[in-house]
C-alpha positions as CSV (number, residue, x, y, z in Angstrom):
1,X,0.0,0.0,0.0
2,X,1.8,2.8,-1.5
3,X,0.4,6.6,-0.1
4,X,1.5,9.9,-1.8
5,X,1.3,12.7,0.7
6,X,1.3,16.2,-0.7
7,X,2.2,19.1,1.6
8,X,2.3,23.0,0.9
9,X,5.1,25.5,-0.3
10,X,3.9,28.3,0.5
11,X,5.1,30.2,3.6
12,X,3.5,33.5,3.7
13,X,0.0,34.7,5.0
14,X,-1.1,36.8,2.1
15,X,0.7,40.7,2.6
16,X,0.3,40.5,6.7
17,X,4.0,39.6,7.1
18,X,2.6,36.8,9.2
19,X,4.1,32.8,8.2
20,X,1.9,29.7,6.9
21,X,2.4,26.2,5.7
22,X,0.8,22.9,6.7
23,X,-1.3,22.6,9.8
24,X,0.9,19.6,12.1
25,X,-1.9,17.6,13.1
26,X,-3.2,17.5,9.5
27,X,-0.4,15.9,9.1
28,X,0.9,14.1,11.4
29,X,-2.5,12.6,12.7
30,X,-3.2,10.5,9.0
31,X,0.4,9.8,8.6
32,X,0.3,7.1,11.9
33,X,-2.7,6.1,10.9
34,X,-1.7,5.1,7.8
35,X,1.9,4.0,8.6
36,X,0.9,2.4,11.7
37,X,-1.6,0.1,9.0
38,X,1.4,-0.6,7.1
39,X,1.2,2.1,4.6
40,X,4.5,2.8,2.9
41,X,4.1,6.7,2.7
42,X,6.1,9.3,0.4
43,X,5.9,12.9,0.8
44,X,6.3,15.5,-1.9
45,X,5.8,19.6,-2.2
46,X,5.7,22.2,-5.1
47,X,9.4,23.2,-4.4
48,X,10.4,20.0,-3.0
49,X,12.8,20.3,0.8
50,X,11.3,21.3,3.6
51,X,7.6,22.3,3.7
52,X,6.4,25.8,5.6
53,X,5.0,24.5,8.8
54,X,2.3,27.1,10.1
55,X,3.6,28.7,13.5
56,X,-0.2,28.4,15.0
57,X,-0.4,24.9,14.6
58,X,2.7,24.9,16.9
59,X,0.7,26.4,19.3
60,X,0.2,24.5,22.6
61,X,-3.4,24.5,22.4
62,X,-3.0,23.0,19.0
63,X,-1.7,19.9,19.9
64,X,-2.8,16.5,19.9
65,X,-1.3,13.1,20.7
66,X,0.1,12.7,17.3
67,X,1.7,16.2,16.7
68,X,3.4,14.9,20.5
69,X,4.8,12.1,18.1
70,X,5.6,13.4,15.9
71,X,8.1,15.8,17.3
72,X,9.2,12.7,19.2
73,X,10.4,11.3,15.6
74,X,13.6,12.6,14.4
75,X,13.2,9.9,11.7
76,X,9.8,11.4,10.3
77,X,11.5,15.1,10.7
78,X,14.1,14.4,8.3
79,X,11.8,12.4,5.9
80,X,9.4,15.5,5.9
81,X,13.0,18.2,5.5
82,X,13.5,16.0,2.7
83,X,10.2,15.8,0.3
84,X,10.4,15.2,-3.0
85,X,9.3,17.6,-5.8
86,X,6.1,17.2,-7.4
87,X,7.5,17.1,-10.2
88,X,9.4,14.1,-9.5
89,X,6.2,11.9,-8.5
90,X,3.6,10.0,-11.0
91,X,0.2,8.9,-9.5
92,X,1.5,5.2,-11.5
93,X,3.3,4.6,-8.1
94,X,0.6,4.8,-5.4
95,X,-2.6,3.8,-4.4
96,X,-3.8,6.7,-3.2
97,X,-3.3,10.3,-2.0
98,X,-3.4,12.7,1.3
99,X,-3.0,16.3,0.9
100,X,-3.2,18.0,4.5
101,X,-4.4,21.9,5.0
102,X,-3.3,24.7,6.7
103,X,-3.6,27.8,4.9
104,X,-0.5,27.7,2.2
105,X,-2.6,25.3,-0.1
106,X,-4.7,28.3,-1.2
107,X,-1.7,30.1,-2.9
108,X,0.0,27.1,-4.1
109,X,-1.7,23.6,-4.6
110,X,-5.3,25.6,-5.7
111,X,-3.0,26.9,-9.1
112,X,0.1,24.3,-9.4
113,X,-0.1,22.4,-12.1
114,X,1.5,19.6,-11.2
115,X,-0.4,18.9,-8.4
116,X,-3.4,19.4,-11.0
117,X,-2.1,16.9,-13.1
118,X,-1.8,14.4,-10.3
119,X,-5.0,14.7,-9.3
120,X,-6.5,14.6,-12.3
121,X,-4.4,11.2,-12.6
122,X,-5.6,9.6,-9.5
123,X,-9.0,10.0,-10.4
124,X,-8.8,8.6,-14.0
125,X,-7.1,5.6,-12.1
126,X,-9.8,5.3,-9.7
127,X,-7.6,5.8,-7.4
128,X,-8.9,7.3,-3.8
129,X,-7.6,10.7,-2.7
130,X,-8.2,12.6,0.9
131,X,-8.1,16.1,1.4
132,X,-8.6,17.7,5.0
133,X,-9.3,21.6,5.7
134,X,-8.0,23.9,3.6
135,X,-6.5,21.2,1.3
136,X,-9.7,21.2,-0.9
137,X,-8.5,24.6,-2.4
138,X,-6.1,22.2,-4.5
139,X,-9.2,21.1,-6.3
140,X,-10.2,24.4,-7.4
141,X,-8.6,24.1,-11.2
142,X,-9.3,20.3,-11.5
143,X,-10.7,18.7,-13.8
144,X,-12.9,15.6,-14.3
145,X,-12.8,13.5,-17.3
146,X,-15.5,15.5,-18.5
147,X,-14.3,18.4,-18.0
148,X,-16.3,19.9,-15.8
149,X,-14.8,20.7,-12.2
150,X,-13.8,17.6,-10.4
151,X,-16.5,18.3,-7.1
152,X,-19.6,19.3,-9.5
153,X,-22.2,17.1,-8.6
154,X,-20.0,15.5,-5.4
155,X,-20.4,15.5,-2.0
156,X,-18.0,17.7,-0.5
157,X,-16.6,19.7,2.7
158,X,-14.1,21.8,4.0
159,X,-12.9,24.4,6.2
160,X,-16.3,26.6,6.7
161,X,-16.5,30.5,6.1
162,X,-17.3,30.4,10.0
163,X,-14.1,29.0,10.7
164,X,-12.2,31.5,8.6
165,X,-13.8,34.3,10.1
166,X,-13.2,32.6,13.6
167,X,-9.3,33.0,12.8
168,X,-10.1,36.5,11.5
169,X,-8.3,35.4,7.7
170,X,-11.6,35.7,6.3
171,X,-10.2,39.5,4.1
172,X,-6.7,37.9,3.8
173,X,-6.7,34.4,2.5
174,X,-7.3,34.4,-1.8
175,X,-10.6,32.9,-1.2
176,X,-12.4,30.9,0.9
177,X,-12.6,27.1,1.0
178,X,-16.5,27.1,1.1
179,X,-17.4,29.5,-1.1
180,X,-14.9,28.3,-3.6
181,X,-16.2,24.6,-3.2
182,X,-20.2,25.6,-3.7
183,X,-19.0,27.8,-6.8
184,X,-17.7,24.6,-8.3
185,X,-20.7,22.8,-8.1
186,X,-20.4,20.6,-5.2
187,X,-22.5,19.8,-3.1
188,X,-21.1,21.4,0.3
189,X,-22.4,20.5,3.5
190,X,-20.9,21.2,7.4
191,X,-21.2,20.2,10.9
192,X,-20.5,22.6,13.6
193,X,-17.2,24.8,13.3
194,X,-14.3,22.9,15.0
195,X,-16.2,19.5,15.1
196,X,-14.6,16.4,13.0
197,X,-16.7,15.4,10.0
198,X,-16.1,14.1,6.7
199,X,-17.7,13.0,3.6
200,X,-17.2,10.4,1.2
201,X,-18.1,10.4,-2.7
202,X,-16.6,7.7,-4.7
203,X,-12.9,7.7,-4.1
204,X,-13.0,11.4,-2.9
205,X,-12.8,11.9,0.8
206,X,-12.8,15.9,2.3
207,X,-12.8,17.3,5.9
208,X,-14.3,20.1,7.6
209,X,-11.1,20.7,9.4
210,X,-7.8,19.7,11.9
211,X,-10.4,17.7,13.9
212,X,-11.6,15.9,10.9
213,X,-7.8,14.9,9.8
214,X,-7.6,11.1,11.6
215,X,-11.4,10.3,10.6
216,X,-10.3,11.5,6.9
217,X,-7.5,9.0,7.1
218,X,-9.5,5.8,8.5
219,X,-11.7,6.2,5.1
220,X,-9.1,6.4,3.1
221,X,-8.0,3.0,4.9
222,X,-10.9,1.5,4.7
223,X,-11.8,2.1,0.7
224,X,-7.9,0.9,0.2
225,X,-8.9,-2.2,2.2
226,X,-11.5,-2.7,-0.2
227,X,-10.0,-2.0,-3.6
């Protein structure tokens, strides 16, 4: 079982002077879930290296059992200073694919075209993908086979306009997750800001938002267990 894990470039929170990235327990969370099943997982990024971590998600109150892991694992801290370029990955070599949020997707996954490409890839190879929180935004210029955008017609979440005006980014981020989502033609729906949930619709799994990250990760188990 072969997992593609694709993490953020982007480092910086619009013109505030502020840093983003990738939320830590977006990752961490479905990475030992899916490891600890037996997953062999590769991580990649736009630029490749070292991904922007986002300094809030280092805050104590964001911290969960597996963010306390994973800065625990030196092993897993030079995998991640390591990832491979996205350029350097084909959807051939996995089974399926996790892209975790934080706020950096929205300026780079939403547009890169590699990451478009990939996509697009997995879900002509029926292959399952998972995106939690803010990761959705990388399915903003995708495509299905159709043509039409990839959520039209699908069942779909992520991280609520409630949520983004909770963490007062609502004016700063390049648009928000929700909106962008409903504009698509998906079929949006929430629970209650801050609470796990997640939605299934053929191989495409979103969540709402960090809470949602480990319950994102058992479905993609489970439809790999059934594949």
């Amino acid at each position: 079982m072969n997992v593609l894990f694709v993490l953020t470039s982007h480092d910086k929170l619009g013109d505030t002077g502020h840093k983003t990235g990738f939320w830590v327990e977006e990752f961490a969370a479905p990475y030992y879930k899916l490891a600890d099943a037996g997953a062999n997982i590769t991580l990649a990024s736009p630029k490749g290296g070292q991904p922007p971590i986002d300094p809030k998600s280092e805050a104590p109150d964001a911290q969960t059992e597996a963010t306390k892991r994973y800065y625990q694992d030196s092993a897993l801290q030079e995998k991640m200073s390591k990832t491979k370029k996205l350029s350097e990955v084909k959807a051939d070599d996995f089974d399926a694919v996790f892209y975790p949020g934080g706020h950096g997707p929205l300026w780079d996954l939403a547009n890169d075209q590699q990451s478009i490409n990939l996509i697009e890839t997995f879900n002509q190879q029926q292959k399952p993908m998972a995106l939690v929180c803010h990761a959705p935004a990388a399915l903003a210029n995708v495509k299905a086979t159709d043509g039409s955008p990839l959520v039209k017609g699908k069942k779909v979440t992520g991280f609520t306009n409630s949520e983004e005006e909770a963490v007062q980014l609502t004016h700063i981020v390049p648009f928000l997750v929700e909106e962008k989502l409903k504009e698509l033609g998906g079929e949006y729906s929430k629970a209650d800001d801050w609470q796990s949930y997640v939605l299934q619709d053929g191989l495409l799994i979103t969540g709402q938002n960090p809470a949602s990250s480990e319950a994102a990760a058992e479905k993609l188990l489970d439809t790999l267990s059934k594949k």
